[in-house]
mmCIF file of the N, C-alpha and C atoms, coordinates in Angstrom:
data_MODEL
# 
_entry.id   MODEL 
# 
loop_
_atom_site.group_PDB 
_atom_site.id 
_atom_site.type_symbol 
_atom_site.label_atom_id 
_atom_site.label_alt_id 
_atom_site.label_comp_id 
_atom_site.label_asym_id 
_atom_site.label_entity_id 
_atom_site.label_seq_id 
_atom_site.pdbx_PDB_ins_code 
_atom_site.Cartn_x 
_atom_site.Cartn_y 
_atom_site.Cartn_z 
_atom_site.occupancy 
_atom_site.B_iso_or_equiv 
_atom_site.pdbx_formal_charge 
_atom_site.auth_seq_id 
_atom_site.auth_comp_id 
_atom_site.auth_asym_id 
_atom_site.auth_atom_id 
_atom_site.pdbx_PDB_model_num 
ATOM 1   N N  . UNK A 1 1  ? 21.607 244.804 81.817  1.00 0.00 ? 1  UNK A N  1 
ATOM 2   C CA . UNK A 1 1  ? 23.035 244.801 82.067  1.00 0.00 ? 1  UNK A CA 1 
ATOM 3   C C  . UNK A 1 1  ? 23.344 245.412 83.433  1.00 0.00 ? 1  UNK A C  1 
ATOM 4   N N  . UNK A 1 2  ? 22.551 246.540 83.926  1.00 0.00 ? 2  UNK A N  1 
ATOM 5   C CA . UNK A 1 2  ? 23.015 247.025 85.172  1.00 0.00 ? 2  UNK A CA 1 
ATOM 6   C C  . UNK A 1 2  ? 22.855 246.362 86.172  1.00 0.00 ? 2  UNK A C  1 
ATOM 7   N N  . UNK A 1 3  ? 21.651 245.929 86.042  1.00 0.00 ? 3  UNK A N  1 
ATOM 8   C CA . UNK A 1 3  ? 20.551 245.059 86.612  1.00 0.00 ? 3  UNK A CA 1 
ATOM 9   C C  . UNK A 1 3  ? 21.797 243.613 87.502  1.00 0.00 ? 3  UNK A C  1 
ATOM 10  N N  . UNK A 1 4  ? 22.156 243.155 86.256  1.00 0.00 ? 4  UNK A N  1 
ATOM 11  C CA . UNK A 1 4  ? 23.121 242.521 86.595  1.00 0.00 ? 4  UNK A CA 1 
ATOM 12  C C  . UNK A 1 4  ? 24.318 242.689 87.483  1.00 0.00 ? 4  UNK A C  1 
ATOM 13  N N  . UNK A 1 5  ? 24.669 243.668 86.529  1.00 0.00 ? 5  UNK A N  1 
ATOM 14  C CA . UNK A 1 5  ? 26.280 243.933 87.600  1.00 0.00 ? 5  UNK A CA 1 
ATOM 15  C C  . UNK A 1 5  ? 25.514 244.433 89.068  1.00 0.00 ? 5  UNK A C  1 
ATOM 16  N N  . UNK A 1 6  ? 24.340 244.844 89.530  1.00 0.00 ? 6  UNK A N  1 
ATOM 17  C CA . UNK A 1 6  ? 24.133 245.397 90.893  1.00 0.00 ? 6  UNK A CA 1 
ATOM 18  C C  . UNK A 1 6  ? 24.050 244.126 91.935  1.00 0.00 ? 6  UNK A C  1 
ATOM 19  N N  . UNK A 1 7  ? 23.221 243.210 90.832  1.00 0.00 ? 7  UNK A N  1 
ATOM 20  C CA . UNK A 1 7  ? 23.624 241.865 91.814  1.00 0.00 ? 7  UNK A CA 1 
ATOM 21  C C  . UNK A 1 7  ? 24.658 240.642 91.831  1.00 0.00 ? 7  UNK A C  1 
ATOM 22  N N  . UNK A 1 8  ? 25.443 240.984 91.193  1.00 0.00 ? 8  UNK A N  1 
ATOM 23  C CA . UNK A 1 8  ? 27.106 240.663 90.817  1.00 0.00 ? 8  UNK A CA 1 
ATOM 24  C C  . UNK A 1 8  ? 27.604 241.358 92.452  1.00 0.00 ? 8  UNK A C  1 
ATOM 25  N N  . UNK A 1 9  ? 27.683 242.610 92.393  1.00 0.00 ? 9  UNK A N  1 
ATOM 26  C CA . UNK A 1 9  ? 28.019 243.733 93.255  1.00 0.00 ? 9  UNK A CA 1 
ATOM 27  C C  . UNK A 1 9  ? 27.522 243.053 94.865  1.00 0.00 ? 9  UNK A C  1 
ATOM 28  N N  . UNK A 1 10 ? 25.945 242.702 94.749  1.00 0.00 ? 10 UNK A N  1 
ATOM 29  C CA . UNK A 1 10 ? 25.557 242.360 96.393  1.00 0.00 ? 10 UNK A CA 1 
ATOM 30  C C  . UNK A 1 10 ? 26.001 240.911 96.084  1.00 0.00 ? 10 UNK A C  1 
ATOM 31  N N  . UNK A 1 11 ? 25.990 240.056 95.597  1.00 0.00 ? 11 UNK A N  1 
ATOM 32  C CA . UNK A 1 11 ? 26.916 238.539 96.022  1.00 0.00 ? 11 UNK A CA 1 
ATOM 33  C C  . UNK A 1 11 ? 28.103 238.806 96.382  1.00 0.00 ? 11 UNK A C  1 
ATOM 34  N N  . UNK A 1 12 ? 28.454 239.381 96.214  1.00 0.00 ? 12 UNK A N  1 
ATOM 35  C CA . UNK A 1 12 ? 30.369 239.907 96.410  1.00 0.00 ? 12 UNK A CA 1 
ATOM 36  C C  . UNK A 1 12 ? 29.835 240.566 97.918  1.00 0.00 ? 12 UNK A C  1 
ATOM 37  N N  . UNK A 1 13 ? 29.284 241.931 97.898  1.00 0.00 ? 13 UNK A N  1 
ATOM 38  C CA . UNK A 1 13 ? 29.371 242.199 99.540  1.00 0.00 ? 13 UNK A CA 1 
ATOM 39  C C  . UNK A 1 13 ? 29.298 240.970 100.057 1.00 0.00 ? 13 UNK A C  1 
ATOM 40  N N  . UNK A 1 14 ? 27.771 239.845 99.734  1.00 0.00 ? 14 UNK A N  1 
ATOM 41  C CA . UNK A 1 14 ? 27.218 238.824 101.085 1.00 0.00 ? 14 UNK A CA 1 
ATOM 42  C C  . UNK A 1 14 ? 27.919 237.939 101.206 1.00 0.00 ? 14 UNK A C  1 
ATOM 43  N N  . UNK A 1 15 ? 28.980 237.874 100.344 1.00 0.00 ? 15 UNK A N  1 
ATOM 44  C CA . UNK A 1 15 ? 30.127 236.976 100.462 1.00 0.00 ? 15 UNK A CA 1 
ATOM 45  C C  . UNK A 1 15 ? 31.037 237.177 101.246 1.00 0.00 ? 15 UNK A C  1 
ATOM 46  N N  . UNK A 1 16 ? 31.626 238.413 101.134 1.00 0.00 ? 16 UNK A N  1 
ATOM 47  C CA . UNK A 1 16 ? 32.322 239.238 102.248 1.00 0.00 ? 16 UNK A CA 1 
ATOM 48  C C  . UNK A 1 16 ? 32.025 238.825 103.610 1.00 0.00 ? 16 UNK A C  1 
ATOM 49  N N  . UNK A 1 17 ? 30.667 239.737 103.616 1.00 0.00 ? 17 UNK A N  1 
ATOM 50  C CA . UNK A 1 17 ? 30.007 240.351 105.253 1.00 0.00 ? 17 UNK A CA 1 
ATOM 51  C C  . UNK A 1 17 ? 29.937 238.242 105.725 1.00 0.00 ? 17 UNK A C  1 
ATOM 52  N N  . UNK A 1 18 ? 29.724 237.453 104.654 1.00 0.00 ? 18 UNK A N  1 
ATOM 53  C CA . UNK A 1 18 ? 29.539 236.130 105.360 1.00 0.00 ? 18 UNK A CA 1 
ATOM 54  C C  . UNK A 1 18 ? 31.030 235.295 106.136 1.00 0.00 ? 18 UNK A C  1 
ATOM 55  N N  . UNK A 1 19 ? 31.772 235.690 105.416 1.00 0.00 ? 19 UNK A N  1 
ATOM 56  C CA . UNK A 1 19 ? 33.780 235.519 105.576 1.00 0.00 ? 19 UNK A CA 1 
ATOM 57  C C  . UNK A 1 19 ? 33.355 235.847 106.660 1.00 0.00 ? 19 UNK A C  1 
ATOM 58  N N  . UNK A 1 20 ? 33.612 237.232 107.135 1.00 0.00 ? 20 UNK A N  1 
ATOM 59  C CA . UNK A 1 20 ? 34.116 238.086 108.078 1.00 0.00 ? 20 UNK A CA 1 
ATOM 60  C C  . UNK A 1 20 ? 33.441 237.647 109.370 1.00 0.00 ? 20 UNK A C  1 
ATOM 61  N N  . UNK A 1 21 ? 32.351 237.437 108.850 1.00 0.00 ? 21 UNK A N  1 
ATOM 62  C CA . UNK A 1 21 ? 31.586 236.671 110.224 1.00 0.00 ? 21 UNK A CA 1 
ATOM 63  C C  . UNK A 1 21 ? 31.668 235.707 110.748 1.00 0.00 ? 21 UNK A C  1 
ATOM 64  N N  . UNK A 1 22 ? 32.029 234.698 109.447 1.00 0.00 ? 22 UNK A N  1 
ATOM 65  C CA . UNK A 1 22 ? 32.887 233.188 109.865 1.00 0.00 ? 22 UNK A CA 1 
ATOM 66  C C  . UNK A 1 22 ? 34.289 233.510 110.873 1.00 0.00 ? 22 UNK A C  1 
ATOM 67  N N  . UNK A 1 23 ? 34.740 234.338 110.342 1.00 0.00 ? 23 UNK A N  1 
ATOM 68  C CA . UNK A 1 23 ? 36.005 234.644 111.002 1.00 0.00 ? 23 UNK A CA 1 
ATOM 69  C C  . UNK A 1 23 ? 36.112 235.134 112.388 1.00 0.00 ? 23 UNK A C  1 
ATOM 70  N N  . UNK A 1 24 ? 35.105 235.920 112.445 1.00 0.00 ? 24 UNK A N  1 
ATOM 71  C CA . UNK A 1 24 ? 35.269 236.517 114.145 1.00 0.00 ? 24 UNK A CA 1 
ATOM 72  C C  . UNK A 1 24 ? 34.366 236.309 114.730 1.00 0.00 ? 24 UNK A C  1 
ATOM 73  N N  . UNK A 1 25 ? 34.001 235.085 114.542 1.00 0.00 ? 25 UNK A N  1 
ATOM 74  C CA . UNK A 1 25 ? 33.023 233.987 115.451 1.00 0.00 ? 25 UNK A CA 1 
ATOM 75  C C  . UNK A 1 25 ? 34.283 233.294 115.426 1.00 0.00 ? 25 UNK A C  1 
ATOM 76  N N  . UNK A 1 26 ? 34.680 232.193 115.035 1.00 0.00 ? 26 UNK A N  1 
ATOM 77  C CA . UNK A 1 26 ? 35.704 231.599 115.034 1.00 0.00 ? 26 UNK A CA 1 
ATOM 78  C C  . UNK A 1 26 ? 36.940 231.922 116.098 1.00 0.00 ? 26 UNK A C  1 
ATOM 79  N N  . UNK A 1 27 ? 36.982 233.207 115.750 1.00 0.00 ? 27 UNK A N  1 
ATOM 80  C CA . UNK A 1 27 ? 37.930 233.978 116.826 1.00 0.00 ? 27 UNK A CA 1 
ATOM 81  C C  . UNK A 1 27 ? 37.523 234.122 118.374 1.00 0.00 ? 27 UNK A C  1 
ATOM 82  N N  . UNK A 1 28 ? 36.304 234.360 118.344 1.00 0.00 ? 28 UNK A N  1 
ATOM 83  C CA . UNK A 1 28 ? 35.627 234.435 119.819 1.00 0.00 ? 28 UNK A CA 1 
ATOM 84  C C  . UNK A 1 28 ? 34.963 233.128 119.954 1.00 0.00 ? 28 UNK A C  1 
ATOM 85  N N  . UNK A 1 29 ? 34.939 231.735 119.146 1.00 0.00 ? 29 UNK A N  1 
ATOM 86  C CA . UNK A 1 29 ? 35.009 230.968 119.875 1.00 0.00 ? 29 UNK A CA 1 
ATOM 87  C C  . UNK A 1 29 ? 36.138 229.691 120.455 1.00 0.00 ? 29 UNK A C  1 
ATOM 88  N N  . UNK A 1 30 ? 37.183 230.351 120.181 1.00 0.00 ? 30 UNK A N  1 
ATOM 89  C CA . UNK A 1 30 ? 38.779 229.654 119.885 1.00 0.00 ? 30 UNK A CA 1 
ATOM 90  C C  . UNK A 1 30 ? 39.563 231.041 120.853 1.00 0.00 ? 30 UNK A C  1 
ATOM 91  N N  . UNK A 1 31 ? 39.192 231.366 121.713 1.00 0.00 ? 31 UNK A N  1 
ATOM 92  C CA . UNK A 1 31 ? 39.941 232.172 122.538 1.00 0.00 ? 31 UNK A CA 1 
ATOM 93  C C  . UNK A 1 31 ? 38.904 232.403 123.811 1.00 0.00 ? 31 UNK A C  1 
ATOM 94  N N  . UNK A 1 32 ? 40.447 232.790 124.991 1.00 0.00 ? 32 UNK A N  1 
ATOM 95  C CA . UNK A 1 32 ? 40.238 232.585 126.411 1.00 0.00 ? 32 UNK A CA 1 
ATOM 96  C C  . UNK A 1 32 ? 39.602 233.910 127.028 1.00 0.00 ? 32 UNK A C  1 
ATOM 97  N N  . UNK A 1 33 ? 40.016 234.785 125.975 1.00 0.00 ? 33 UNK A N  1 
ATOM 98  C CA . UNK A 1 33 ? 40.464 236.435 126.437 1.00 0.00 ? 33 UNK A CA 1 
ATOM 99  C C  . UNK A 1 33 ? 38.534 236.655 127.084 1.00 0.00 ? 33 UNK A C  1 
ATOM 100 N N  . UNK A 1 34 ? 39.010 237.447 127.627 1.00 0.00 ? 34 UNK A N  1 
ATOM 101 C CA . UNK A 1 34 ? 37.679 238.301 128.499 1.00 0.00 ? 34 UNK A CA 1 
ATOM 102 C C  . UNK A 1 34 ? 36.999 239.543 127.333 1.00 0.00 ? 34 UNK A C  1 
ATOM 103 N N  . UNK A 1 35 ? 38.515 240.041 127.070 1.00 0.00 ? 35 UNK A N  1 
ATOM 104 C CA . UNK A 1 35 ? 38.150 241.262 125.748 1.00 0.00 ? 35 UNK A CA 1 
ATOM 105 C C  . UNK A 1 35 ? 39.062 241.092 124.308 1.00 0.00 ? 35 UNK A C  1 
ATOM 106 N N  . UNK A 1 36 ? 38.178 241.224 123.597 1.00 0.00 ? 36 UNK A N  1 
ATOM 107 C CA . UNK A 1 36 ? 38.998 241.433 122.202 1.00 0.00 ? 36 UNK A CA 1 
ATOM 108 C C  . UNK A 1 36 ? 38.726 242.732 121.128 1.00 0.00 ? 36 UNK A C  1 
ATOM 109 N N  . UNK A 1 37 ? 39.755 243.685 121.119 1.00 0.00 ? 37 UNK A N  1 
ATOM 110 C CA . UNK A 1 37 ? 40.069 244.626 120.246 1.00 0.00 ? 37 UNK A CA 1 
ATOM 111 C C  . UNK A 1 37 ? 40.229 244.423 119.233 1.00 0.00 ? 37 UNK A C  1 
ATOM 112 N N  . UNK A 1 38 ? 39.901 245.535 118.250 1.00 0.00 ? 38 UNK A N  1 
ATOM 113 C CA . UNK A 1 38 ? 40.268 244.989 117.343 1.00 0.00 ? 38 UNK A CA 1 
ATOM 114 C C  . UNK A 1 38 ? 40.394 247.067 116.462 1.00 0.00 ? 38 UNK A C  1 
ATOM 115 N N  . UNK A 1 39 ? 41.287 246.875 115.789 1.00 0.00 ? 39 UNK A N  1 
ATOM 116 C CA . UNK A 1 39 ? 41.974 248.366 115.309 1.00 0.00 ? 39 UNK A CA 1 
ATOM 117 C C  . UNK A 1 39 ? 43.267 248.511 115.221 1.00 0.00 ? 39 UNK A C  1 
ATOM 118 N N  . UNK A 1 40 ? 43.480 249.276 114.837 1.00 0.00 ? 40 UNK A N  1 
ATOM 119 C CA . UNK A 1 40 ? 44.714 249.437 113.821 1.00 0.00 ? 40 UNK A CA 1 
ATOM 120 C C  . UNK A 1 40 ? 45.938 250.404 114.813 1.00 0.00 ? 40 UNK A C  1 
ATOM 121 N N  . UNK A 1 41 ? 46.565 250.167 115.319 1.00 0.00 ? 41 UNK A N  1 
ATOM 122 C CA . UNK A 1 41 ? 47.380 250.710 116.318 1.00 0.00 ? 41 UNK A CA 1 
ATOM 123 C C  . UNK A 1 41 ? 48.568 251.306 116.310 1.00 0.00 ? 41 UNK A C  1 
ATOM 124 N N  . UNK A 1 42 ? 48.863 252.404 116.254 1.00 0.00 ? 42 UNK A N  1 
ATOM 125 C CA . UNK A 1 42 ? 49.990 252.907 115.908 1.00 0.00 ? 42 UNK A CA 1 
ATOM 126 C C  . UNK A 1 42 ? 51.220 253.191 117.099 1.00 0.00 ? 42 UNK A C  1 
ATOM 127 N N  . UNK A 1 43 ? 52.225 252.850 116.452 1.00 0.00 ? 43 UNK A N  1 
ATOM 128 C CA . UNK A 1 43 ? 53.274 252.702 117.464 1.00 0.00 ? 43 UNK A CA 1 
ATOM 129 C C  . UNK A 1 43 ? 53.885 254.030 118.277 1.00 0.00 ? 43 UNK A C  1 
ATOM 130 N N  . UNK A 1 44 ? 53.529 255.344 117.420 1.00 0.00 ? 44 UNK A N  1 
ATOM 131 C CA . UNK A 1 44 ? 53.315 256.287 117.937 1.00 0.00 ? 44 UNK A CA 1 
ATOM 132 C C  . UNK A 1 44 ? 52.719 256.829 119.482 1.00 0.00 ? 44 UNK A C  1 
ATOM 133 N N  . UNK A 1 45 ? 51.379 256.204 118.830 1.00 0.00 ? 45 UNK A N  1 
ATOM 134 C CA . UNK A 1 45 ? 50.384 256.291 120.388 1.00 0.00 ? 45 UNK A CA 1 
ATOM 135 C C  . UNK A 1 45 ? 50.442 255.389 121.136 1.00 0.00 ? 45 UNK A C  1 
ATOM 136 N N  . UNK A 1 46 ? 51.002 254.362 121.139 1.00 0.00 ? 46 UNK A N  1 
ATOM 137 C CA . UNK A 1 46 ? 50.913 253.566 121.871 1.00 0.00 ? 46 UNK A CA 1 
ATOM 138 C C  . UNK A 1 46 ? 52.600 253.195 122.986 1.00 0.00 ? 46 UNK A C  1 
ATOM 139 N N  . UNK A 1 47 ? 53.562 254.085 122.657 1.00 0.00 ? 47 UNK A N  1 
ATOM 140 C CA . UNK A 1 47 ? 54.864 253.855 123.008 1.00 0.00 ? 47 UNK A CA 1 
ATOM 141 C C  . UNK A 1 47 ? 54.897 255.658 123.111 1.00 0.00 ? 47 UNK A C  1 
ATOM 142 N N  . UNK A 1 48 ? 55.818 255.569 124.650 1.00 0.00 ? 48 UNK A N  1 
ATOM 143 C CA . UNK A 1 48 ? 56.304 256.966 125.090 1.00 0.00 ? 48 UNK A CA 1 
ATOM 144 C C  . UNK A 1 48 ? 57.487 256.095 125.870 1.00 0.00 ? 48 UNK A C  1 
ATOM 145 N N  . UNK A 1 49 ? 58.376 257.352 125.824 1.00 0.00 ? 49 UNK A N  1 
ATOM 146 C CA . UNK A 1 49 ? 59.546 257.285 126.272 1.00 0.00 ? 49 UNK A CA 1 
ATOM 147 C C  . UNK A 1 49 ? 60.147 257.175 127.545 1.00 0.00 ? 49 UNK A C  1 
ATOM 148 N N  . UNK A 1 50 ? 59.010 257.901 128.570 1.00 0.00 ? 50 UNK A N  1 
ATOM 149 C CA . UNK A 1 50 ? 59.100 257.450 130.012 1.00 0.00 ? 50 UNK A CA 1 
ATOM 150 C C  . UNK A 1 50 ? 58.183 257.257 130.811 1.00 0.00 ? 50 UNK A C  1 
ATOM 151 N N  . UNK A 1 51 ? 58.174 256.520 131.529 1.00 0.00 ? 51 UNK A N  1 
ATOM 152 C CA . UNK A 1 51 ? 56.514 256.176 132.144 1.00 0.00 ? 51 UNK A CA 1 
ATOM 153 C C  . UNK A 1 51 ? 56.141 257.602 132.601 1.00 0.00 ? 51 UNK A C  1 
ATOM 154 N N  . UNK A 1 52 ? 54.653 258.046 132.501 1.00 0.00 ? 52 UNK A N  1 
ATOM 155 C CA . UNK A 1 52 ? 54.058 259.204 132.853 1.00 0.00 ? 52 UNK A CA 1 
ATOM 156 C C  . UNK A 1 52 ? 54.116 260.122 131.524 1.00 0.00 ? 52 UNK A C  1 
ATOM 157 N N  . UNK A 1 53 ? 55.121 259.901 130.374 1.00 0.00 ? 53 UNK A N  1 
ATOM 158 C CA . UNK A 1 53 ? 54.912 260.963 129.604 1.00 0.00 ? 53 UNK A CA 1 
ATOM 159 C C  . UNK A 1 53 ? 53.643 260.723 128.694 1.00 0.00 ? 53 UNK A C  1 
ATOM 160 N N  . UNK A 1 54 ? 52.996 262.169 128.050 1.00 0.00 ? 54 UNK A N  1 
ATOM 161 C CA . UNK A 1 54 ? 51.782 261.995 127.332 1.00 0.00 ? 54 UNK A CA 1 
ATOM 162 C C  . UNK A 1 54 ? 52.170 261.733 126.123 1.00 0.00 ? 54 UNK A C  1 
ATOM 163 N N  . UNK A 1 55 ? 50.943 260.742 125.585 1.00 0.00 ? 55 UNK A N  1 
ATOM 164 C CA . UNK A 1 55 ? 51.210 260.175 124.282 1.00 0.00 ? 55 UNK A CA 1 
ATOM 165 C C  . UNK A 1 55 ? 51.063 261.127 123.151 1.00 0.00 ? 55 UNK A C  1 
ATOM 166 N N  . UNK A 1 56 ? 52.102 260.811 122.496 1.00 0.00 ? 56 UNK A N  1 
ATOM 167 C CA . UNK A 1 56 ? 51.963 261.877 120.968 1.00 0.00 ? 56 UNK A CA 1 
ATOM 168 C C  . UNK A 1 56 ? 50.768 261.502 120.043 1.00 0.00 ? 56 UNK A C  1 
ATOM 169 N N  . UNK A 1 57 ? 50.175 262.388 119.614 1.00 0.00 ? 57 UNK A N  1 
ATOM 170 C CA . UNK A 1 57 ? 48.721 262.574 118.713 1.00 0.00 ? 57 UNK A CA 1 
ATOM 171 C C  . UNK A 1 57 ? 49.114 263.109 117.623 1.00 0.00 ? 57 UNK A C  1 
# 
């Protein structure tokens, strides 16, 4: 029974990790860009109020 669910468990990751890879191949080969980021960005750090001021952390 465990036996099972552990490889229940890795088809599900290699299914995943296989998506994700489809996907951002796909992405880098369907775009112009030089660089691609990728993260979660908060509007905080990324927006100040006057040019030169330091970003809030």
């Amino acid at each position: 029974m465990k036996r099972n669910l552990n490889r229940m468990k890795q088809k599900s990751s290699n299914q995943l990790k296989d998506f994700l890879h489809k996907e951002t191949r796909n992405i880098v080969d369907n775009t112009d860009a030089k660089v691609i980021i990728i993260g979660d960005l908060s509007a905080k750090l990324t927006a100040s109020s006057e040019k030169g001021d330091k970003k809030i952390r």
